[in-house]
N, C-alpha and C positions, 0 to 999 in steps of 0.2 A: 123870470121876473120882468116883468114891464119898464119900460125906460122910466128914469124916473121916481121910481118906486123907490127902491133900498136907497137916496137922497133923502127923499121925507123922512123916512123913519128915520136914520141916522137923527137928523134936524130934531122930530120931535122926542129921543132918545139925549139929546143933549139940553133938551127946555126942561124935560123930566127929572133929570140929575142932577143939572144946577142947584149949588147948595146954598143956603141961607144962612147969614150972620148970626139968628139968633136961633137956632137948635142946628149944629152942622151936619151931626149922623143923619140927619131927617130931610129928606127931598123929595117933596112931594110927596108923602104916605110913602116914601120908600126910605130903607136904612142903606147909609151907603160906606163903605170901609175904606174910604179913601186916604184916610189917617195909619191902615196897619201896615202901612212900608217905611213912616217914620217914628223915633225915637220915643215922641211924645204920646204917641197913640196908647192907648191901653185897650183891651176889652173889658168889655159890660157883657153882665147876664140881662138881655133887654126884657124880659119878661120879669125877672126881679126889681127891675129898677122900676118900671111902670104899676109895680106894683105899689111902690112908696107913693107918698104924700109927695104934690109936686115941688116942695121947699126943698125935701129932702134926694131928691133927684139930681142923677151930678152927670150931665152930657158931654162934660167937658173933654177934650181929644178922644174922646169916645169911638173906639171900632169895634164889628164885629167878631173879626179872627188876625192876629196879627200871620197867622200862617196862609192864608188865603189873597189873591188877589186885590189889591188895592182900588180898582176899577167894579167889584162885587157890588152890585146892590141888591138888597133885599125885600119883599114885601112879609112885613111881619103878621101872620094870622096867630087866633087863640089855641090852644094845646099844642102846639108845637108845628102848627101847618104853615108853609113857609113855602115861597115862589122868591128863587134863587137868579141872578141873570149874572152871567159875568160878558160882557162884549170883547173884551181882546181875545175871549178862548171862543166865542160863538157859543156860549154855553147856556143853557137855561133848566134849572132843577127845581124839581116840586117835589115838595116834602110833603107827605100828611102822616098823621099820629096823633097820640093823645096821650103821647108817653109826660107824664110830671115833669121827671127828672131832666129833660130834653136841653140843650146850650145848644146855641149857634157854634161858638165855638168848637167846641166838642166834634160836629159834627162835621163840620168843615173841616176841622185838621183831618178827620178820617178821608172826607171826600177826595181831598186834595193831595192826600198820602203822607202828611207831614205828621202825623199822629208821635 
C-alpha cells in the first residue's frame, strides 16, 4: 500500500460514520449499530420500519444487531442485499438475496456465531 494511503481512508472512513443528531442509525446512506453494546439500544426490522409512514417510524436508540459489533455499519439495498463493513475486524460482507423474510438481525447473529 502506498505511504499515505490507508491515512486517507481511515480519515474518510470516519467523515463517512459520523452520526447526525437527527436520524443516529443513519450516517451517510449508511446504518450504523453503534448503539448495540448499550442497554438502550434495541433492534429494528429496518426494512419494516421503512416500510411505515414516516410519523410512524420510531429510530430512536435504534441498532442493527445487539449481538454484532458495535463499530458495524451497513449499506442497506432492497430484498435483502446488504454491504456489511465492520473496521475493528477488517471485515466487509455482501449479502444478496431476495429472500422476504430476511432481518439484519437474524443474520448477523448467525454471522457472528451468536445465534
Amino acid at each position: 500500500m502506498p505511504f499515505g494511503r490507508h491515512a486517507q481512508t481511515e480519515c474518510r472512513l470516519r467523515i463517512v460514520t459520523r452520526r447526525r443528531h437527527s436520524n443516529e442509525p443513519i450516517t451517510l446512506f449508511l446504518n450504523n449499530n453503534h448503539l448495540a453494546s448499550r442497554s438502550e439500544g434495541r433492534e429494528v426490522d429496518i426494512q419494516k420500519l421503512l416500510m411505515l409512514k414516516w410519523p410512524k417510524q420510531s429510530w430512536r436508540n435504534a441498532c442493527l444487531c445487539k449481538s454484532a459489533p458495535a463499530d458495524l455499519i451497513a449499506s442497506i439495498g432492497s430484498h435483502g442485499n446488504r454491504l456489511y463493513a465492520v473496521p475493528s475486524m477488517d471485515l466487509l460482507v455482501l449479502r444478496q438475496g431476495a429472500r422476504s423474510s430476511f432481518t439484519d438481525a437474524e443474520f448477523l447473529r448467525r454471522l457472528f456465531g451468536k445465534e
